[in-house]
C-alpha positions as CSV (number, residue, x, y, z in Angstrom):
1,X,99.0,-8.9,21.8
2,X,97.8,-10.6,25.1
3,X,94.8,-8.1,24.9
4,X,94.0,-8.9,21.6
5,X,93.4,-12.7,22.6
6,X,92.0,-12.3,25.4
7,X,89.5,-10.2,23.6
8,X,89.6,-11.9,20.5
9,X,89.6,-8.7,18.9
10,X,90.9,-9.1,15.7
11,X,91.4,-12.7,14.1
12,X,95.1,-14.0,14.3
13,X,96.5,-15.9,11.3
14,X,99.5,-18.3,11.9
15,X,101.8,-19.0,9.3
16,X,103.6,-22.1,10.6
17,X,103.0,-25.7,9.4
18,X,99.8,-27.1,11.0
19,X,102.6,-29.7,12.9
20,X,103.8,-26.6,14.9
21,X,100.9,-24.7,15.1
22,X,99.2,-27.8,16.3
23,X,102.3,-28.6,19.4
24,X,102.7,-31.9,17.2
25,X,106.4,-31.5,17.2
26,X,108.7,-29.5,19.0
27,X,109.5,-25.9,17.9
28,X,112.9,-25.7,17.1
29,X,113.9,-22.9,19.1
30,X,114.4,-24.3,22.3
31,X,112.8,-23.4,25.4
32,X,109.5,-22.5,23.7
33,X,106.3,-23.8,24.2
34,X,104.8,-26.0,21.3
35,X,101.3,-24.9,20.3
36,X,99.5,-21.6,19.4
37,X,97.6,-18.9,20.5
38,X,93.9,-19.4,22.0
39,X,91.8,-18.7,19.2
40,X,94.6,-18.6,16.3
41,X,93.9,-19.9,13.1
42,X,96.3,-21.8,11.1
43,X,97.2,-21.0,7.5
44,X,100.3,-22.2,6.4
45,X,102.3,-19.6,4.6
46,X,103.2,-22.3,1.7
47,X,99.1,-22.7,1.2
48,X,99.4,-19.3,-0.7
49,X,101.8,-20.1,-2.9
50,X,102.4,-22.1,-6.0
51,X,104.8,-24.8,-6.6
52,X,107.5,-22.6,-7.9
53,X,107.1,-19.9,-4.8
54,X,104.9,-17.3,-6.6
55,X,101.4,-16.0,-5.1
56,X,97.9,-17.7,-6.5
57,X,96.0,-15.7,-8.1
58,X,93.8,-12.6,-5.8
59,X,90.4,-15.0,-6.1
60,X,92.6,-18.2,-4.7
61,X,94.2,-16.3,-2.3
62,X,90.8,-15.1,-0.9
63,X,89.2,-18.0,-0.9
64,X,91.3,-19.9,1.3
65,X,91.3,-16.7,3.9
66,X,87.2,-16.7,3.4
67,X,87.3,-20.4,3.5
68,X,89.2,-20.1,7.2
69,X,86.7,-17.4,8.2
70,X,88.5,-14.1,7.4
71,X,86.5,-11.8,5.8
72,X,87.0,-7.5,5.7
73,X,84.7,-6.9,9.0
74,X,88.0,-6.8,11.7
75,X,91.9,-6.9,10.2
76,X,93.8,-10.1,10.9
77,X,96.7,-10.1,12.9
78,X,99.6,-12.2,11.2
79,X,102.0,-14.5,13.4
80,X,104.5,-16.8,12.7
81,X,107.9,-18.7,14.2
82,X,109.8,-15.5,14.0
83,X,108.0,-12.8,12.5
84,X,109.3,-13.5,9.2
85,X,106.9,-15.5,7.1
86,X,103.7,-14.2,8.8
87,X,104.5,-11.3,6.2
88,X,103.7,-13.5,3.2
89,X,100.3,-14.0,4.9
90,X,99.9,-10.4,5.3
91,X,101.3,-9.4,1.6
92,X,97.9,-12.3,0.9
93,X,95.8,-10.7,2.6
94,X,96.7,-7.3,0.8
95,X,96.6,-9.2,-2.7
96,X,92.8,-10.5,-1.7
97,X,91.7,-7.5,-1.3
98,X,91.3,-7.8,2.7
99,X,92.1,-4.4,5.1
100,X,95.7,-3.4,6.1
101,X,96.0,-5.2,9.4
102,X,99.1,-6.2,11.6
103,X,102.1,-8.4,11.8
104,X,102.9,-9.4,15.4
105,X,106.8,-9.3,15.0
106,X,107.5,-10.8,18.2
107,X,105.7,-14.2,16.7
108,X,106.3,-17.3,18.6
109,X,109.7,-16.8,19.5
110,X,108.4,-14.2,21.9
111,X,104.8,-15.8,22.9
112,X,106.3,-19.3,23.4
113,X,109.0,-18.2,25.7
114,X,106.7,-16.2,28.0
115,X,105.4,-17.9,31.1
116,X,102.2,-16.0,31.3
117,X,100.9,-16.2,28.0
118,X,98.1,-18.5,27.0
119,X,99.2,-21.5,24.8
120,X,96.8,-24.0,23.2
121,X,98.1,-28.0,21.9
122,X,95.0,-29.0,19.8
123,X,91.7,-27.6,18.2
């Protein structure tokens, strides 16, 4: 995952409130660093989703990836706190149409903890 930052290889999609993602608050695991990866972009998992907790439609769904700069040249990389909801993201990405790309299942809990990984506050 390091390489794929440092390379910004394949965009990375984080699915934790903008207040996390963003090292506005402190992550609630403790002992992790608040903030995201270098390059990451934020989409809230809950943005893909309607009030009752059902997917938007497929042309919705795309356009708020499209409107955040994904699009079907490189699979996105899908990150969360734990490695949970970052699947919603890639179960979006699927529904839009996009290509099958990753879910880094180590997420945050793993990134934030390390000492030698990268970690940005605010875009």
């Amino acid at each position: 995952m390091l390489a794929c930052v440092e390379n910004a290889s394949n965009p990375i999609i984080d699915a934790r409130s903008a207040d996390r993602f963003y090292g506005r608050v402190p992550e609630p695991r403790p002992g992790l660093a608040s903030g995201h990866m270098p390059g990451a972009i934020n989409i809230p998992f809950k943005r893909l989703l309607d009030p009752s907790g059902r997917f938007l439609g497929a042309d919705a769904v795309k356009q708020i990836f499209e409107s955040h700069g994904i699009t079907s040249a490189r699979p996105a990389i899908t990150t969360c706190g734990s490695g949970m909801t970052a699947s919603v993201l890639n179960v979006g990405l699927c529904l839009a149409g996009f290509p099958e790309g990753a879910l880094y299942d180590g997420s945050w809990a793993e990134w934030g903890a390390q000492a030698n990984t990268p970690v940005t506050k605010e875009d």
